[in-house]
C-alpha positions in Angstrom: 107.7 111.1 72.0 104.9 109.9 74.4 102.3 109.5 71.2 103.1 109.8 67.6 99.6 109.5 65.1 99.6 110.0 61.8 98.8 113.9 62.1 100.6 114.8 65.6 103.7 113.9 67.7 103.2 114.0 71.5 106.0 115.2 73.5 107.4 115.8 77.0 108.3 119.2 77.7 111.8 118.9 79.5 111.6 121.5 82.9 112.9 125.2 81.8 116.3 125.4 82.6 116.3 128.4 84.5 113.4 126.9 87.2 110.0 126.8 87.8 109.3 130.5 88.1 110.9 131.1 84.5 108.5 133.1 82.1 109.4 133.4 78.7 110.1 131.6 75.4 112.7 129.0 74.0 113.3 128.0 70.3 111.6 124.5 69.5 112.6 122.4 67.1 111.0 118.6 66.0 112.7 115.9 64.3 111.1 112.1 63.4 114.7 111.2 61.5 117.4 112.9 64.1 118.5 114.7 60.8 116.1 117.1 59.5 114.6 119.7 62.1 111.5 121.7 61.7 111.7 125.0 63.7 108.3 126.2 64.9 108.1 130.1 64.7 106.8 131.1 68.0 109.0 128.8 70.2 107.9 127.3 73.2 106.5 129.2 76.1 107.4 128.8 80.1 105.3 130.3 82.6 105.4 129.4 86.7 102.1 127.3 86.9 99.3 128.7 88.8 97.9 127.7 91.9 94.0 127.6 92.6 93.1 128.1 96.0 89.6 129.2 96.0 86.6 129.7 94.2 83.2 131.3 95.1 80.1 130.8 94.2 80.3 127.0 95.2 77.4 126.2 93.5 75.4 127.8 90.3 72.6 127.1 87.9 73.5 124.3 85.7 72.5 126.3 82.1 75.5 128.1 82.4 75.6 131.9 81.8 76.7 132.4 85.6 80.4 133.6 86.9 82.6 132.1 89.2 85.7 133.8 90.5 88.5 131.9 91.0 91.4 132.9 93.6 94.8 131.8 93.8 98.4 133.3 92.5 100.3 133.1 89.2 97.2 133.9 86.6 98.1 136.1 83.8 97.5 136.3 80.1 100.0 138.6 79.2 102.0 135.4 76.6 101.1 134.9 72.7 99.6 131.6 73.2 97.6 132.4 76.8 93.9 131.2 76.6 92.3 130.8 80.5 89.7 128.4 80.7 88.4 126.8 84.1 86.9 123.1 83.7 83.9 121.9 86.2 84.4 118.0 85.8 84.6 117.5 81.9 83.0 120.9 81.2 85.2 123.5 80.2 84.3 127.6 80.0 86.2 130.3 78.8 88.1 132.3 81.5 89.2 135.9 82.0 92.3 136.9 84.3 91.6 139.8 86.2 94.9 140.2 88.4 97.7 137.7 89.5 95.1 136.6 92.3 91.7 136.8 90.5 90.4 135.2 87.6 86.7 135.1 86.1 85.5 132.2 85.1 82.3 131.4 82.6 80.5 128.4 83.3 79.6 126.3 80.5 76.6 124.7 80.3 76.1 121.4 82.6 74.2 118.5 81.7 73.7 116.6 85.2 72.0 118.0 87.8 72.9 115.4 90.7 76.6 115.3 90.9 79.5 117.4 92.3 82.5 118.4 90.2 85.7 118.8 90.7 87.4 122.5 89.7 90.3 123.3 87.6 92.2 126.2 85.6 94.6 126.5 82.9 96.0 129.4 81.2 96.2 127.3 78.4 92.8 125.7 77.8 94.9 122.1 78.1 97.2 122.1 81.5 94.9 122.1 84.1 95.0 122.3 87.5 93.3 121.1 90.2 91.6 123.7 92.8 94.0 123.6 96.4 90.9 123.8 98.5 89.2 120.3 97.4 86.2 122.1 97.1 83.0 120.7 94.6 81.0 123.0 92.0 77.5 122.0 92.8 75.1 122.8 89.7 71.6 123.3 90.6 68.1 123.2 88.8 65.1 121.9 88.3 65.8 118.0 86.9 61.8 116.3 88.1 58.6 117.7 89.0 56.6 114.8 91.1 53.6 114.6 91.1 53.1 116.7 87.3 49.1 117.5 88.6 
């Protein structure tokens, strides 16, 4: 295990046997004594990792509410546990997958005006993955009026 608390066990996923385009599931199993297993129902599942490569717009109003498409291969949703999100620095919005090359993303509220963030995905809401491009989400607004009369 990488972590163990007292309510969770961190672990390294081993690669899928069958390689890095592999999609589908494998039994998993967890032990803390090497004697006694517990079987988790709905397995473990493998999917090839998607690849960002773009994203447009590059920059959008920092309340949220606005869409931004992100391009690249591999997205799909088609798994039991599949849940797309995109993350724009530490914020994280729901995502949908459109094709194998498009996915929609729903940007979550931002709280800084003056910074540039760095964009991921996941098809997992946890394993993200940083956009190909090295392109920054740049909110905008309104943060000062100067002088206020």
């Amino acid at each position: 295990p990488i972590e163990v608390t007292w309510n969770a066990i961190k672990c390294k996923i081993p690669k899928a046997k069958n390689g890095d385009d592999f999609f589908g599931t494998v039994p998993l199993e967890v032990t803390i004594n090497g004697i006694d297993w517990y079987h988790f129902d709905g397995g473990f599942h493998f999917y090839p990792q998607i690849n960002v490569t773009d994203f447009y717009p590059k920059t959008g109003p920092a309340k949220g509410n606005a869409l931004i498409k992100f391009y690249g291969y591999n997205f799909r949703a088609d798994f039991a546990l599949a849940k797309p999100a995109c993350k724009f620095g530490p914020y994280i919005g729901p995502a949908e997958v459109i094709s194998e090359t498009e996915m929609l993303c729903h940007l979550p509220k931002i709280e800084t005006f003056n910074m540039t963030y760095k964009v991921e995905a996941a098809l997992n809401s946890l394993s993200f993955v940083k956009d190909l491009s090295q392109s920054d989400f740049i909110p905008y607004g309104i943060y000062d009026i100067d002088p206020y009369s």
